[in-house]
Structures are given as C-alpha cells and as structure tokens.
C-alpha positions in Angstrom: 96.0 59.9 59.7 94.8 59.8 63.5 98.2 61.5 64.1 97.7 64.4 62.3 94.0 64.8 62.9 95.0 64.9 66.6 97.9 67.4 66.3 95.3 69.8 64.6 93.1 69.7 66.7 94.7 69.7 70.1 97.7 72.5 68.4 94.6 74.7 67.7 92.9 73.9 71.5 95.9 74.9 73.1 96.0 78.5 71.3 92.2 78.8 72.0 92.4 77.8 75.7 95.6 80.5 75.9 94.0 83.2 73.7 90.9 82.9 75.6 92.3 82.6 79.3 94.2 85.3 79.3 91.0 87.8 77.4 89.3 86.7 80.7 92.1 88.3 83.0 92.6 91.2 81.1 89.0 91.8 81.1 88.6 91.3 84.7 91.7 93.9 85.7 89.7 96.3 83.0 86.6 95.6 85.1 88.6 96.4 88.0 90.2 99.4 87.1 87.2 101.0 85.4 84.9 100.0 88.6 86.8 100.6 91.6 89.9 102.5 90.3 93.5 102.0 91.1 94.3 100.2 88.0 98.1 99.2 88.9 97.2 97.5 92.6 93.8 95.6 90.6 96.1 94.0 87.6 99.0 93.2 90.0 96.0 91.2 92.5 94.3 89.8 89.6 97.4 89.0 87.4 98.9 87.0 90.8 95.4 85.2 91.8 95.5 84.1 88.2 98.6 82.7 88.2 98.7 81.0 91.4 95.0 79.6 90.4 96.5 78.1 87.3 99.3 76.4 89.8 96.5 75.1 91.6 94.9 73.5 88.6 97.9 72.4 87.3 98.4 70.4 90.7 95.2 69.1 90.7 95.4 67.7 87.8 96.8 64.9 88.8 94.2 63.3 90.7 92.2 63.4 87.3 92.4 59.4 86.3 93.6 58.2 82.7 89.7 56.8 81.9 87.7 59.5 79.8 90.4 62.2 80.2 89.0 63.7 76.9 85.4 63.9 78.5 86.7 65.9 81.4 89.0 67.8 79.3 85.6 68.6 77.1 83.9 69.3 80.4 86.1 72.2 82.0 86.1 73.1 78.2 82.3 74.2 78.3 82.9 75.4 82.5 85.4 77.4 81.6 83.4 79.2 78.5 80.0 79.9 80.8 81.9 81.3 83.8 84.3 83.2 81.4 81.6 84.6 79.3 79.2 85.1 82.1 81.8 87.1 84.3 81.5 90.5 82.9 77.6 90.8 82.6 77.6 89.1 85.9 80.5 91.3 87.8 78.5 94.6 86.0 75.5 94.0 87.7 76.7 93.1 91.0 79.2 95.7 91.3 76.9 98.4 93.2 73.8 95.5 94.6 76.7 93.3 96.8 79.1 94.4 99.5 83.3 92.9 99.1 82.6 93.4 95.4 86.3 92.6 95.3 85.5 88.8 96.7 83.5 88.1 93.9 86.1 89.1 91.3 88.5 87.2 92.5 86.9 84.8 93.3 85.5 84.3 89.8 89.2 85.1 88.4 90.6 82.0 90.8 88.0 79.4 89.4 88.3 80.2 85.8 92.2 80.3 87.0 92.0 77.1 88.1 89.9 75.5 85.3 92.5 76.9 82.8 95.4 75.3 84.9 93.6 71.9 84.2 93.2 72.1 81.1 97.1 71.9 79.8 98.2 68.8 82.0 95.1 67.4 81.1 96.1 68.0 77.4 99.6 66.6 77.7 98.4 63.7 79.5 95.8 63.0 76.6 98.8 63.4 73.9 101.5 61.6 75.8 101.2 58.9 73.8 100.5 60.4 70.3 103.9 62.5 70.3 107.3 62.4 71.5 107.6 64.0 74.7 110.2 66.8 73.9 107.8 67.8 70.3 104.5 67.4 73.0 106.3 70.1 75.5 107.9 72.3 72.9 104.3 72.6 70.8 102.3 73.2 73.5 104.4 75.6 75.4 104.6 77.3 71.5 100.8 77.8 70.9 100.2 78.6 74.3 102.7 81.4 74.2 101.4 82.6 70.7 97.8 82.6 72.0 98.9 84.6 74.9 100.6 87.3 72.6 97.3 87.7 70.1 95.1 88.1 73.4 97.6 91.3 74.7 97.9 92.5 71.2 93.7 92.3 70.4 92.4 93.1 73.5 93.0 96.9 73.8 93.5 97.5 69.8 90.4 95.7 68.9 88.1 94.0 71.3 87.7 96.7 74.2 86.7 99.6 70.9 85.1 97.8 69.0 83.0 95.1 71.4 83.4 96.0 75.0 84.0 94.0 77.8 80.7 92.3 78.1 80.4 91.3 74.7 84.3 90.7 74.5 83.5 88.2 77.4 80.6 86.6 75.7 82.1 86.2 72.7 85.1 84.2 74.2 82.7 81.9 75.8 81.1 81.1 72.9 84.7 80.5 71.5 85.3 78.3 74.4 82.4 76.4 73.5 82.7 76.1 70.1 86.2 74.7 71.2 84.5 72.0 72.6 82.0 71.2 70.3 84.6 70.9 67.6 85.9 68.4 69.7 82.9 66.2 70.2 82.0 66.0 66.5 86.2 65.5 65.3 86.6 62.4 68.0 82.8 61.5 69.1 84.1 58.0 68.2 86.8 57.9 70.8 84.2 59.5 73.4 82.2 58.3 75.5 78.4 59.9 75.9 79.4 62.3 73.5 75.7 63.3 72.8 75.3 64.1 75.7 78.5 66.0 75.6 77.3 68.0 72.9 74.0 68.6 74.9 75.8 70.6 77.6 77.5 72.5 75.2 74.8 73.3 72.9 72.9 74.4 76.3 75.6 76.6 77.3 76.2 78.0 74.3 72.3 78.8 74.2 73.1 80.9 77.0 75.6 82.5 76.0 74.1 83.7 72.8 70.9 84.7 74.7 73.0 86.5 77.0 74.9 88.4 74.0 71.8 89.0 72.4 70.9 91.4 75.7 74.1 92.3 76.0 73.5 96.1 75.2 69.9 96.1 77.9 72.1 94.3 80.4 75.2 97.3 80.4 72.5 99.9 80.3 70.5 98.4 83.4 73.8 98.1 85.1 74.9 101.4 84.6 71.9 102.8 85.2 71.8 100.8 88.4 75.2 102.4 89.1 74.6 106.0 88.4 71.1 106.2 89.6 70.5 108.5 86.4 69.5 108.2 82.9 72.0 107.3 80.4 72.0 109.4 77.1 75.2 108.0 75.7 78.0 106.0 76.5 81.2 104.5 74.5 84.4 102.6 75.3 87.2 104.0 73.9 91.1 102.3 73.8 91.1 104.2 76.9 88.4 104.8 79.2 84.6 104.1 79.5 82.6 107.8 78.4 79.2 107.9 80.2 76.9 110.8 80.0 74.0 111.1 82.2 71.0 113.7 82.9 69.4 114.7 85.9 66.5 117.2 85.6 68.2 120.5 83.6 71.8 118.8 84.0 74.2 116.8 82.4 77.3 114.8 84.3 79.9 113.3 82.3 81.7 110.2 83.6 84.5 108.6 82.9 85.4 105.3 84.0 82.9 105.7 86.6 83.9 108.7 87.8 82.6 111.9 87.7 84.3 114.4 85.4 81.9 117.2 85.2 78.5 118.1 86.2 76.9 121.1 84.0 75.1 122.4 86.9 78.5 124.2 88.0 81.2 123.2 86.0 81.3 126.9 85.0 83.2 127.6 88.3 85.6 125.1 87.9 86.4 126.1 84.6 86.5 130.0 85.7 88.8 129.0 88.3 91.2 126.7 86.2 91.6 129.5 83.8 90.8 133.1 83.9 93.3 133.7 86.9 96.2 132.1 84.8 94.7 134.4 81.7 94.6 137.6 83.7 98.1 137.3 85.3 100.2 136.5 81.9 101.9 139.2 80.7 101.0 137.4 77.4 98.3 135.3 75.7 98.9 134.9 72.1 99.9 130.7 72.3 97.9 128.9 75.2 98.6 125.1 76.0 95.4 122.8 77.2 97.2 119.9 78.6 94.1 117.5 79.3 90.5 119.0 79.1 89.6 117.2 75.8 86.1 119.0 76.6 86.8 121.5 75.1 85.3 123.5 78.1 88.5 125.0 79.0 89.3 125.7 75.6 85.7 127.8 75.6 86.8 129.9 78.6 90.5 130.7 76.8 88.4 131.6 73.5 86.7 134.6 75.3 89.9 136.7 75.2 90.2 138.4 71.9 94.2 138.5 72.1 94.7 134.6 71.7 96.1 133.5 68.5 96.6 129.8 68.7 95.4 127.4 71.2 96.8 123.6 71.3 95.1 121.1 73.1 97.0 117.9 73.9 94.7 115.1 75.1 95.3 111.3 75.1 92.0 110.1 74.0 91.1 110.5 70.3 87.4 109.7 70.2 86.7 112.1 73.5 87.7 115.2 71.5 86.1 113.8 68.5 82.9 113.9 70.5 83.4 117.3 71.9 84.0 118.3 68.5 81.3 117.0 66.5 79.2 115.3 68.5 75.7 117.9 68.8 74.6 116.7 72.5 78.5 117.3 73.7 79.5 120.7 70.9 76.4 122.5 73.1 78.2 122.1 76.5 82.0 124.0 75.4 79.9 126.0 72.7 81.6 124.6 69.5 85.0 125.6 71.7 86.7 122.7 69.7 85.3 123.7 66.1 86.9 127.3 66.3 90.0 127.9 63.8 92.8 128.4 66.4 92.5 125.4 68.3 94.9 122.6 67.0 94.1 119.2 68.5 96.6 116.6 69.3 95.7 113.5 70.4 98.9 112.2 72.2 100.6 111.2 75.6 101.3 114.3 76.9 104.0 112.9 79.3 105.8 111.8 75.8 104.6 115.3 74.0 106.3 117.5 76.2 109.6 115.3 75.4 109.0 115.7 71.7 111.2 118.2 69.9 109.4 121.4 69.4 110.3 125.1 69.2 106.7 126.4 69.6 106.7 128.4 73.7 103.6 128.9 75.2 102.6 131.8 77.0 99.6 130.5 79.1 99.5 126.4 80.2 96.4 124.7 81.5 96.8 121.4 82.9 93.7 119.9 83.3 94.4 115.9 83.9 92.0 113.3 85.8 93.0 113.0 89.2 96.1 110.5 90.3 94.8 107.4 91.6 97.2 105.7 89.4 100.7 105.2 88.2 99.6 106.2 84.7 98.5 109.4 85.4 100.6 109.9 88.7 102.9 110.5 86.0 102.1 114.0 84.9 102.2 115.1 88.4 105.7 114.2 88.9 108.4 117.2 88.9 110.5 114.7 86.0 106.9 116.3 83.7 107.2 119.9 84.8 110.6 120.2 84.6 110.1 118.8 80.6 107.4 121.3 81.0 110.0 124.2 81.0 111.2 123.8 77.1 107.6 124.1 76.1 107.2 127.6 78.4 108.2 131.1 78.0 109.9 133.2 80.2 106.6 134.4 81.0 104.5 132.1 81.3 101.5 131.5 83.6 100.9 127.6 84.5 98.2 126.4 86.2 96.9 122.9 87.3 94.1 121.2 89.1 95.5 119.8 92.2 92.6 117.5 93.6 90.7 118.5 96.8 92.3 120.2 100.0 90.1 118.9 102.3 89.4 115.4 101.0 93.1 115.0 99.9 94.7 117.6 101.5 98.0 115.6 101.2 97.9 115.1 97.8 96.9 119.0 97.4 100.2 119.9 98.7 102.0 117.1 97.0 101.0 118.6 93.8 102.1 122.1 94.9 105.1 121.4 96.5 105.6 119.4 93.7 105.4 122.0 91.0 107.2 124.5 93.6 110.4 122.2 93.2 110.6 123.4 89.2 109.0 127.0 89.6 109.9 130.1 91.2 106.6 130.8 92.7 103.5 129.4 93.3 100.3 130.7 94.3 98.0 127.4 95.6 94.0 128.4 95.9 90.6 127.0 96.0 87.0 127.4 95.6 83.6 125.5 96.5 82.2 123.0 93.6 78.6 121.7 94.9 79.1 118.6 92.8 82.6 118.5 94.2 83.1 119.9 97.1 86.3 122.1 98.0 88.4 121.6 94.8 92.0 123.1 94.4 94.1 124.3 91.8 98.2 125.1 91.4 99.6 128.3 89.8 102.7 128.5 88.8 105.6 130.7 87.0 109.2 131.1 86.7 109.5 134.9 87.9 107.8 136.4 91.3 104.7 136.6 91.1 103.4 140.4 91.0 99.4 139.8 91.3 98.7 142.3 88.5 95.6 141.9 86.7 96.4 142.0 82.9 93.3 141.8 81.1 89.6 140.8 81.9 86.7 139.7 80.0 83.0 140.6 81.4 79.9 138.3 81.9 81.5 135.8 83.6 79.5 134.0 86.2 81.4 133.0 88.9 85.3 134.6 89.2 85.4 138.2 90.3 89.3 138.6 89.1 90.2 139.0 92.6 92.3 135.7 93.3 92.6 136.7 97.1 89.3 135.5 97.8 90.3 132.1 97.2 94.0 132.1 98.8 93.0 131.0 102.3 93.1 127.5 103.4 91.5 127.0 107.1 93.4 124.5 109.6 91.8 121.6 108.2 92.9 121.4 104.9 96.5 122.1 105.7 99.1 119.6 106.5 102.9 119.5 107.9 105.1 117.6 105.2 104.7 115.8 102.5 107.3 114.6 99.8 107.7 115.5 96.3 106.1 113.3 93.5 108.7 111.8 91.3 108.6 109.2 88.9 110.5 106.6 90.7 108.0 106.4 93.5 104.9 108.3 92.7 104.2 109.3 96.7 101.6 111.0 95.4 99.2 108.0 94.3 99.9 106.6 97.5 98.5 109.4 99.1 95.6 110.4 96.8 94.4 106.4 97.2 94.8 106.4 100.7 92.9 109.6 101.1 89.9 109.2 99.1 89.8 105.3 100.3 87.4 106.3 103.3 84.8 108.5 100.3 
C-alpha cells in the first residue's frame, strides 16, 4: 500500500513541479517582451538562465543530506510557490520605480531556476529506494515532460486570455503550495515537524490569496505608475496587452506598452498613411488594410465614394472586435469597422498573403507595429512583398509605415530599399507627429510613378494632396547603405533595436 500511495503522490508532484516551473518562465519572457520589447533576445536570455539555474540546483543537490529530505523537499516546495507567484505582481511594480530592471528578472528567474533544479534529485533521492532505478528515471523524466507540454499548450491558449500574467502567476503559487500541503497531510507520519510544515504553507498560501484578491488594484497601480495617465480600459489578448489611457481631451492607445496612437493627432498619421496612396491609384474599387485593426485607416479609405470592398487583415481577433463594437473605441474610427464593405480577417497576414486567392487589390495599406522583433520583422522582409505581388494589380498603389527617419533612419531606409528590391518605384516621405515625432512612410508600385492626382475628398485636416511637401529628407535623417531585410537574417530588427536602444 505504501508503494502505491507514494507513486501517486510523487508521479502527480513531478507533473506539478514541471507544469508549474516552466508557467513561471513563460511568464517571465511574456513580462519581458511586453515590458521592454525585443521578445526573441528576452526568451533566448531567460530560457538559458533558466536552464543553467536548474543545472545549478541540480548540482547542489547533492550537498542536501539523506535525514528529512522530504522536509526540505516540502520546503523549496512552498519557496518556490511564494517567489513564483509573487514574481509578476512584484516585477509589475518595479518595472518603471528601479533602474537594471533586467537584474531583477533574472535574477528572480535564476532563484526559482535553481529551486526547481532541486527539487527532481531531491525527488529521486527520496524514491530511490521505493522503485527500481530504471522505472524511477523513466517515470519521472515521463511526467516531467508531460507537465512541460500542458504548460506550452495552456499558457498562451488559456491562461494569458483568460487570467493574465499576474493572476496566472498567483495561481501557480497557490498550486505550488497546495502541492505541498497535500504532502504534509498524505505522509505527516513519516515527517518530522510537520505542523509546523503546514504552518509555513498555510502562511504563504495566505499571501498568496491576499495577493490574488488585489490582483486587479495591483496591475491598475502599476500601470498607472507606468503610464503616468488614467486607465479607462485594458485587456490581454492571445497576443498583446491593449491599454487605453486619457489625458485631458485625449485618448492614447497602447499596446504592449507601447504607444500606438494618440487621438490628439493621429489624424495626420492616418491622412499621411492613406490619402496619398488613394489619390495616386488609377483605381479604388478593392482596398487591402494590412494591420490597422483600428479601424482608423479603414475610416479614412471609407471617405471616397468609389470604394467597393475593403478587407482588413489583422492578427488579433479581440482588437478589431473592440474597434467594432466596443462604444469608447467605435467613436475614435467613427463606426469605420461596422460599415457594409469592410470584411474582417483576423489572420497572420505573413501566412494570408500565401493563401490561395484570386481577389487583386487596387490600393494596399500596410499598417504593422514597428520591427523590434523577429515576429513582425517578418512582414518587412522582401520574401512578404514579393508574396505581396499575387494579391496586387497591375495598378496598384502600396504604401507602408516605415518607422522614424530621424530616430531610425537606418531602419527607414531598410524598409524602403527593401520594398524597392520588389517594386518598380518608390516614393519614401515624411511628416511631423507631436506625439511621435518625425514618422515615415513607403510608397510603392509596379509602373513609374507619374504623380497625378486622381481623386480627392475635401475637409480633411491635415494633407493638402500635394505629396512634395513631404518628399525632402534633411542630412540628418539620411544614411549611406544599408542591406535589404530578408527573412534569413532580419537586418532590419537589428537595426530598429539598435536605434531606438538610446530612446
């Protein structure tokens, strides 16, 4: 009977201690990414600390003595579930009140690292003489694995949605302590002190539940910390923190921290991104929003009678579900997303512009976050535009945002030398954004360019239809070479990163 109670128990510990370690590293590189961008370079650093915190435990392991092993074991148990738990409230409110942020989160991904790489010797150790040795290895290298594949499967799917990353970290540190608590009341006869045992864990798990109680005040003091404004609403979606802020008469939209629009003058950018495309085409009865799930470039295209059909491609579902429905968001791209001829397709547009499709499009906005990282680096790469092509007329007018020419005036040109490698002609310009700065944009078609105006449409606040206003880029937001972007090296994310390091 003491065989099998034992094999439960420990079987199940294992795929708890797995499950839950690796919920902690994937919430720290979330964390990471969402905080201080560059989401590649944070997973790869936090992935390796991890790992070589684990070896570190694992080795030290060994100076752990055979008397009480099941008291320590219970011990790092309960550690590892308050410093687990406790890391993403903590790390939150830290992030904009400590300088070397980055010390701290690795520092707190090393320790629970190395707690974690205790905890399996010290498991084996305590089973050695309960099982075989080739059935001990085999079932816990077989939970552990399994644990680790529910944790990567969950985490984006489930936890980050529905929970967030505070509460996803709470919750795994009460699971951590639960752990542990099973354990005192299945073997309290075989431990020593084991109400006081149960003491510490009941304590932390106190914490932890006061601490998930506040969860929601603790992210909104944070944030508001962070932003210096107040927060009207904010969501995590499968992809990307939302935040939406006012200041006096304005509204600033964030997304995983950064700022995506301001409404004080996002007018000009959107003037920019699209009537100049709009007035050049020869045609605009099927215009192409790649990004700008808004809906505010999608208002701008609606204001010329001729347009038939509008498709908007955009990654995240539950962003254009707000823009659509949402009252506080519909106001901003005035109901742009509700109108009849604009399809929504919530998709990877990397992978949609590779899916078969006879529909050509006469006009294409690009509109994508900027690159600071492989993921989006992407669909700046000339392997994108040159799928790009099957979706175009002959026509056809592209434009895209290009990032800043004087902040990243090497990624600037990247992008349009870029997008010059698949394209006849290109016509780079630029205007002034006060929430911004200088911000640049990429036009782009497949015959030369003849700098006709088409078609207007009046009221408009900022664009006068007269492109060569913007054309001129002084000395200082030129540069000498640069290489193309492709996908095999992304030399564009190395620039953009590098660029906007010193901001």
């Amino acid at each position: 009977m003491v065989k099998i109670k034992y094999e439960y128990l420990f079987l199940v510990t294992i795929f708890i201690i797995s499950t839950c370690g690796l919920i902690y590293e994937l919430i720290a590189g979330t964390l990471a990414s969402y905080l201080l961008g560059d989401s590649i370079t944070q997973f790869s650093l936090i992935i390796g600390i991890y790992l070589f915190s684990m070896g570190i435990g694992s080795y030290l392991s060994k100076f752990f003595t055979n008397d009480h092993l099941i008291n320590r074991f219970i011990e790092i148990e309960i550690l590892i579930g308050l410093i687990g738990g406790l890391s993403a409230p903590l790390l939150f409110l830290i992030f904009n009140k400590v300088d070397f942020f980055e010390f701290y989160l690795y520092f707190i991904v090393f320790i629970i690292g190395c707690l974690v790489g205790l905890e399996i010797p010290l498991l084996m150790n305590i089973l050695k003489d309960k099982f075989q040795f080739s059935a001990l290895v085999s079932n816990v290298f077989t939970f552990d694995y399994i644990g680790a594949l529910l944790a990567s499967i969950l985490f984006p799917v489930f936890f980050i949605p529905y929970l967030g990353l505070i509460e996803t970290s709470i919750v795994f540190g009460i699971v951590n302590i639960g752990t542990a608590l099973l354990m005192c009341f299945s073997l309290q006869k075989e431990i020593r002190g084991v109400s006081f045992l149960k003491i510490k864990a009941f304590f932390g798990l106190a914490i932890l539940l006061i601490t998930l109680f506040f969860s929601s005040t603790i992210l909104s003091f944070s944030e508001k910390n962070l932003y210096g404004e107040n927060i009207v609403f904010s969501k995590t979606t499968k992809h990307q923190r939302i935040v939406l802020t006012h200041e006096r008469k304005n509204f600033n939209l964030y997304l995983n921290n950064n700022l995506q629009f301001s409404t004080f003058d996002e007018y000009r950018y959107h003037e920019m991104l699209v009537h100049p495309a709009m007035s050049f085409a020869k045609s605009i009865h099927h215009i192409l929003i790649l990004g700008g799930g808004d809906g505010l470039a999608a208002r701008e295209i609606l204001k010329y009678k001729e347009v038939q059909s509008i498709t908007l491609v955009d990654l995240d579902e539950e962003m254009t579900s707000l823009f659509q429905k949402n009252k506080l968001f519909t106001k901003m791209n005035t109901f742009s997303l509700q109108d009849e001829k604009v399809e929504i397709i919530n998709n990877d547009a990397f992978v949609w512009v590779n899916e078969k499709n006879n529909k050509k499009y006469d006009v294409v906005i690009i509109d994508f976050p900027d690159p600071s990282n492989f993921s989006l680096g992407k669909l700046y790469t000339n392997s994108f535009y040159a799928s790009l092509q099957k979706k175009l007329t002959d026509d056809a007018v592209l434009v895209v945002q290009s990032t800043s020419p004087f902040f990243a005036p090497k990624s600037f040109w990247c992008v349009n030398k870029t997008i010059q490698s698949e394209f006849i002609s290109t016509i780079p310009y630029h205007v002034y954004l006060p929430s911004f700065g200088e911000w640049g944009f990429t036009l782009a078609t497949n015959y030369d360019f003849d700098n006709q105006i088409k078609r207007s449409v009046e009221n408009l606040k900022f664009y006068n239809y007269n492109l060569n206003d913007f054309t001129y880029f002084s000395k200082d937001m030129r540069v000498d070479e640069v290489e193309i972007n492709k996908l095999n090296n992304q030399k564009l994310v190395s620039y953009f990163n590098a660029e906007w390091s010193g901001y």
